[in-house]
C-alpha positions as CSV (number, residue, x, y, z in Angstrom):
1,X,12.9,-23.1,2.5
2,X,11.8,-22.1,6.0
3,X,10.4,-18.8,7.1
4,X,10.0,-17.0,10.6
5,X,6.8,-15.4,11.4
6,X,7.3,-12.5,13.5
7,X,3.8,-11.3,15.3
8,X,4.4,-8.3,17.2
9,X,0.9,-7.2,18.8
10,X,1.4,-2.9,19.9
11,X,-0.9,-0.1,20.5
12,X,-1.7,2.1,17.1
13,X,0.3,4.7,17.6
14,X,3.6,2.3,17.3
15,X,1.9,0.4,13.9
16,X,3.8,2.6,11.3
17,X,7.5,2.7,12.7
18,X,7.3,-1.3,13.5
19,X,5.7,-1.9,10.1
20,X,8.6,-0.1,8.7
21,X,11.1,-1.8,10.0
22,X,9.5,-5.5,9.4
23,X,9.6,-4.1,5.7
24,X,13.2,-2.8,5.9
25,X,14.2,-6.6,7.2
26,X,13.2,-7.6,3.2
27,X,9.5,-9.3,4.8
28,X,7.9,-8.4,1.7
29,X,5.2,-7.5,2.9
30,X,3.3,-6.2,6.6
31,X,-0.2,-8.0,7.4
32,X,-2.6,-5.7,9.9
33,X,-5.7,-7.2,11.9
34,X,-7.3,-5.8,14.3
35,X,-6.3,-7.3,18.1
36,X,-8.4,-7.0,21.9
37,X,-8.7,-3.9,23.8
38,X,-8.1,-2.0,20.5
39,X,-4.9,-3.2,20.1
40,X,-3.0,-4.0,16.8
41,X,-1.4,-7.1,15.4
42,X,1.3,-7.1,12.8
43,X,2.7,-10.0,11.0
44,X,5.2,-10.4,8.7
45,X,7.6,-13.2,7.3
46,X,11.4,-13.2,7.1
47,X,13.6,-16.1,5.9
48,X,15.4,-18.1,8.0
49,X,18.8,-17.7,7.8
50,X,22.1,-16.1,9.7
51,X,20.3,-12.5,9.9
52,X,17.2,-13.9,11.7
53,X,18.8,-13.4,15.0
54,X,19.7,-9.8,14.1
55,X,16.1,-9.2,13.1
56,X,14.9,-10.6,16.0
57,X,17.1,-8.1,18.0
58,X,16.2,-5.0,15.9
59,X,12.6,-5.9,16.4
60,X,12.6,-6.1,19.9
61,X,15.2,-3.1,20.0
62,X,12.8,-0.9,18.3
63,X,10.5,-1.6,20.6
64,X,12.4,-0.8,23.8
65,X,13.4,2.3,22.2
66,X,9.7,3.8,21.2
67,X,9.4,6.1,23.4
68,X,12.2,8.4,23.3
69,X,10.7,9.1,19.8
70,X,7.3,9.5,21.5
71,X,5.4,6.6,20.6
72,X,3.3,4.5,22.5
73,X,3.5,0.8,22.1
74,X,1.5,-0.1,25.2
75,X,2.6,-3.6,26.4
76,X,4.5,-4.4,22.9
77,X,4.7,-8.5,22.7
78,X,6.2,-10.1,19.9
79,X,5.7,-14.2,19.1
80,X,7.9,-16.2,16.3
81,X,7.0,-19.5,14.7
82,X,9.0,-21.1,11.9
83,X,7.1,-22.9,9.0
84,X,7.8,-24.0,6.1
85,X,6.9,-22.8,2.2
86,X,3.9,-24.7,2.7
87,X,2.8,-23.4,6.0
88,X,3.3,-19.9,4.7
89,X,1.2,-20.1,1.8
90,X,-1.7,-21.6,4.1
91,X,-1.0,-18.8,6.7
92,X,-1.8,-16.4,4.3
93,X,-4.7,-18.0,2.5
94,X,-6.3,-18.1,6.1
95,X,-6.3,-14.4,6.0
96,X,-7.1,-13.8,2.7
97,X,-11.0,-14.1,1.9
98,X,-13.5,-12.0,-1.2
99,X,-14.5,-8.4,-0.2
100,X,-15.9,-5.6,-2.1
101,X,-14.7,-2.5,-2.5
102,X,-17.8,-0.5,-4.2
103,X,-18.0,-1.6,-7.8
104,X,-14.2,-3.8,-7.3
105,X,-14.4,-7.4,-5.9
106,X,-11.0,-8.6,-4.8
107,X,-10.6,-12.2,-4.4
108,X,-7.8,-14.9,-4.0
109,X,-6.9,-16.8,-7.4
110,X,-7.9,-20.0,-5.4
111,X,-11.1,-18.9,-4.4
112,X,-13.9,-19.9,-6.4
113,X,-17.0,-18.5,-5.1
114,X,-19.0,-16.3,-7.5
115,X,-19.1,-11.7,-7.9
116,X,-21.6,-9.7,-6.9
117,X,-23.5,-9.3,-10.4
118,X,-22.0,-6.2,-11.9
119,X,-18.8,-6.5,-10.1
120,X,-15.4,-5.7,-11.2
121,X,-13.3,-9.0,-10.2
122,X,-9.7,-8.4,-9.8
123,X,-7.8,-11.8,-8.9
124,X,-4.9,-12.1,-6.7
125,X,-2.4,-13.7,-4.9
126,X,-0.4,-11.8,-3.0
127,X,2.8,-14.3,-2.5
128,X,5.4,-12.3,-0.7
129,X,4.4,-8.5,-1.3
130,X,1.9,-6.3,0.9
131,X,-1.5,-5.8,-1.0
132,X,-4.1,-8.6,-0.7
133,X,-6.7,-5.5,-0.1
134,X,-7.5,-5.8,3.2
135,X,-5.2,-3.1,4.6
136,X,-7.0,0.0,5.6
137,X,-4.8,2.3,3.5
138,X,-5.4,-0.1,0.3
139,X,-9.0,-0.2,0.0
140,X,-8.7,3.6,0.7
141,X,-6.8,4.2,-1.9
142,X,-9.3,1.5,-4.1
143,X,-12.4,3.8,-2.5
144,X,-10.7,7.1,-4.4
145,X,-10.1,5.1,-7.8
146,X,-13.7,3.6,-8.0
147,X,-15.2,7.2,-6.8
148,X,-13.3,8.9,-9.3
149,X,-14.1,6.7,-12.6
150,X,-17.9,6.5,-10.5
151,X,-18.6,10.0,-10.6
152,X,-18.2,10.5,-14.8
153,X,-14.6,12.1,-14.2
154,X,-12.8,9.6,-16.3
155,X,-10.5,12.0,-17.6
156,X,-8.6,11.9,-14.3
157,X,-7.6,8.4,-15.0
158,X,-6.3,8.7,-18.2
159,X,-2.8,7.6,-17.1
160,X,-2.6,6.8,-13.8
161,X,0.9,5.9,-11.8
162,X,0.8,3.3,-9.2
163,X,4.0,4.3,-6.8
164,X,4.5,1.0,-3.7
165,X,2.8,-0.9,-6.1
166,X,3.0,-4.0,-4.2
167,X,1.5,-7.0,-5.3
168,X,-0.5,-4.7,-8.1
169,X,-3.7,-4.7,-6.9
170,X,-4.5,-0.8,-7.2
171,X,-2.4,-1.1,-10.9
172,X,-5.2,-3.5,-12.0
173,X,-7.6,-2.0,-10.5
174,X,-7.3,1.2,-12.4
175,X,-7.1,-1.0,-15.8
176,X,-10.0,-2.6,-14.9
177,X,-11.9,0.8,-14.0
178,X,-10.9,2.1,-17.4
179,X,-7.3,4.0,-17.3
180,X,-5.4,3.6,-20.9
181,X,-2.2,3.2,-19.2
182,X,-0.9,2.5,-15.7
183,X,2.8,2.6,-14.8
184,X,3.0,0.7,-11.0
185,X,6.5,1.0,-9.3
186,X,8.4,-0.7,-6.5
187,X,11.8,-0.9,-5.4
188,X,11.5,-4.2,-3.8
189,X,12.0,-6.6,-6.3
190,X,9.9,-9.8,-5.6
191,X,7.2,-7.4,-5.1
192,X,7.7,-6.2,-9.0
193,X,7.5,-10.3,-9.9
194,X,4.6,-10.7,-8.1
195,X,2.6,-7.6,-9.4
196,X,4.1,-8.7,-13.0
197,X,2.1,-12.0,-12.6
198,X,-0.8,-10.5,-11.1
199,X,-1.2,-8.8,-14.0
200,X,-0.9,-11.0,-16.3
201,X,-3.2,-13.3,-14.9
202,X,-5.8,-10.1,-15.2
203,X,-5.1,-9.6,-18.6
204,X,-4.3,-5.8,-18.3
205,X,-0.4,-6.3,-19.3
206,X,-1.1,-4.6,-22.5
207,X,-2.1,-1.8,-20.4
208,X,0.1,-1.9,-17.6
209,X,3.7,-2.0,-17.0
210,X,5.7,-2.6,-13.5
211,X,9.1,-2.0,-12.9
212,X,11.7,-1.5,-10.6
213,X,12.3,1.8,-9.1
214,X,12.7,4.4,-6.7
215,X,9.5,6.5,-6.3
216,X,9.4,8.9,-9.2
217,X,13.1,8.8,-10.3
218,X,14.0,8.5,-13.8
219,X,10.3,9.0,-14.9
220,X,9.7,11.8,-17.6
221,X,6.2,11.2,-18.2
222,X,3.1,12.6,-16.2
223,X,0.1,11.1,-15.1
224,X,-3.5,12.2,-14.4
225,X,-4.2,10.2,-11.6
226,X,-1.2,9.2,-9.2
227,X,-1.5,6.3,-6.5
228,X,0.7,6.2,-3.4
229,X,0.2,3.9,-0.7
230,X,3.4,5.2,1.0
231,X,4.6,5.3,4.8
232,X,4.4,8.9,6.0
233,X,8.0,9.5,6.0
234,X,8.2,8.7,2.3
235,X,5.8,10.8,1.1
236,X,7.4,13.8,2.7
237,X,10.3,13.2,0.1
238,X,7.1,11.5,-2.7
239,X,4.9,14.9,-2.8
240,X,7.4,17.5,-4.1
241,X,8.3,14.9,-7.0
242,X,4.7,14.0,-7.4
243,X,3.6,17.6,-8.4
244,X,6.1,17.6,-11.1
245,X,4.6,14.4,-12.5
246,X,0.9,15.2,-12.0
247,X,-1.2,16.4,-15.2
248,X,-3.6,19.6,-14.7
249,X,-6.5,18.8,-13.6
250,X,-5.5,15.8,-11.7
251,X,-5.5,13.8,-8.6
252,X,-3.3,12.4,-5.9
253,X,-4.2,9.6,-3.3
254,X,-1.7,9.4,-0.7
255,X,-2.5,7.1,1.4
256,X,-0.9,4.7,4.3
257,X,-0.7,7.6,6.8
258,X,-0.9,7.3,10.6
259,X,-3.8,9.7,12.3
260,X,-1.0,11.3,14.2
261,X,1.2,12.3,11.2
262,X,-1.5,13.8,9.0
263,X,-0.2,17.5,9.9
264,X,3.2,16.7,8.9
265,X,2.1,15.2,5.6
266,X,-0.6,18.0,4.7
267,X,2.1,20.6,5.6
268,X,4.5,19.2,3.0
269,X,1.8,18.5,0.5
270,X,0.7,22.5,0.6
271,X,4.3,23.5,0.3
272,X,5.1,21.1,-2.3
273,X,2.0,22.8,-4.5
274,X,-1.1,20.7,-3.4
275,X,-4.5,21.3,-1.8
276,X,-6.4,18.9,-0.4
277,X,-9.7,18.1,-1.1
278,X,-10.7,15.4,1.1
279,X,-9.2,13.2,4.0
280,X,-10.4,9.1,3.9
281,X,-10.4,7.7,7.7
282,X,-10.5,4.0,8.3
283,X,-9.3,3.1,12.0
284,X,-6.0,5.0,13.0
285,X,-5.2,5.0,8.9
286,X,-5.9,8.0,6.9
287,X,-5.5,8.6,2.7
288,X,-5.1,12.2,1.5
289,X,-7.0,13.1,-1.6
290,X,-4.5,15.8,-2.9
291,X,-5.0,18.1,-6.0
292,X,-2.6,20.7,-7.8
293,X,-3.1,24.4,-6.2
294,X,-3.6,27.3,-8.9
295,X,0.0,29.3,-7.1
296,X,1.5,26.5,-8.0
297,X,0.8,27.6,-11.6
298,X,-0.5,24.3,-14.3
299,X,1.9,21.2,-14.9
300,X,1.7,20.7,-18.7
């Protein structure tokens, strides 16, 4: 099988919509590195196939069409190269490299080289869905789990909920850190494969279960500790349902926001019953640490 990788290089303010619609066109998954003259450089892969054309046009539509929605893309360029499966998987392993995250130490399932002493080792490989760790808005969102179980307030990760879970990484991270029950969620469904095998390979399956799913529909239970590493736009429809599902007293990370949306998203967090306690910054990204208000009244 042959794949297309689309490299569209913008200005920050532009990174969320084109990320959005590289993960509408079924990529799987959105890689971010940093480019010259603070610049940005997203890259994704699509199969080959009668809709690459299409994509191709949408892409470069999109971009045309930023600013009447008031975004900046500076000089926007986007490259394509096709490769095959093997050439992929090496495109991604160049990108992919062992980091630390406080206590957590992410690192490739092919990479050998030993953990800090002490660390946490959570082993992955990504395949085709965003969340090898070294987004911004993930290790954010890793930051607020390890401070959280850091801090002696294990109680808040009783039973956590992992919503975008990707390729599982922030699932098994919260086993590792000590939750008693993780539920991760997708609606993309080679990104639930991928985090099913992820965790397997971590040995937390008998802790945590991925499925397929919308957000929060169809789920009854609640959770202490929720998870979202969400595009702004869905966690204006996520928060409301997330206070129904969050445990008294609990936490919510919602992370994978834009600088320039935060007002949006804290607006709809404080009607939806939330307060927030602390905003995360890395680069243009920002995660929302979000607990239940008293008005609201207690979930139970």
């Amino acid at each position: 099988m042959k794949w297309l990788e689309i490299t569209i290089t913008t200005a920050p303010p532009a990174v969320e919509a084109i990320a959005d619609l590289l993960l509408a066109c079924r990529s799987g998954g959105v890689a971010e590195e940093a480019a010259p003259s603070g610049r940005v450089r997203l890259r994704a892969y699509v199969p080959t196939g009668p809709a690459m054309k299409a994509t191709l046009h949408a892409v470069r539509d999109l971009l045309r069409r930023l600013p009447e929605f008031g975004l900046d893309a500076g000089p926007a360029t986007v490259e394509t190269t096709e490769i095959d499966d093997e050439g992929w998987a090496h495109a991604w392993k160049d990108h992919f490299r062992p980091f630390a995250v406080g206590r957590l130490w992410i690192t490739p399932t092919w990479d050998r080289r030993p953990p800090p002493e002490d660390g946490v080792v959570i082993e992955l490989d990504p395949g085709m869905a965003f969340g090898s760790g070294l987004h911004p808005s993930t290790q954010m969102c890793l930051q607020v789990l390890d401070s959280l179980c850091r801090d002696g307030s294990s109680g808040l990760v009783g039973t956590v909920f992992d919503i975008g879970t990707g390729s599982g990484i922030l699932a098994i991270a919260a086993a590792r850190l000590g939750a008693s029950r993780v539920l991760a969620r997708d609606n993309d469904p080679t990104s639930v494969e991928v985090a099913r095998r992820n965790v397997a390979h971590n040995r937390v399956a008998d802790r945590v279960t991925v499925e397929e799913g919308d957000l929060l529909a169809g789920v009854e239970e609640r959770a202490q500790l929720i998870l979202a590493n969400l595009t702004a736009e869905l966690h204006l429809v996520f928060l409301p349902q997330a206070r129904l599902h969050l445990l008294a007293p609990g936490r919510l990370a919602a992370s994978g926001i834009v600088a320039e949306r935060v007002p949006v998203v804290e607006a709809a967090a404080r009607a939806a019953g939330f307060a927030v306690l602390q905003t995360l910054r890395s680069g243009e990204w920002r995660c929302l640490v979000l607990a239940p208000t008293p008005a609201a009244g207690p979930v139970r």
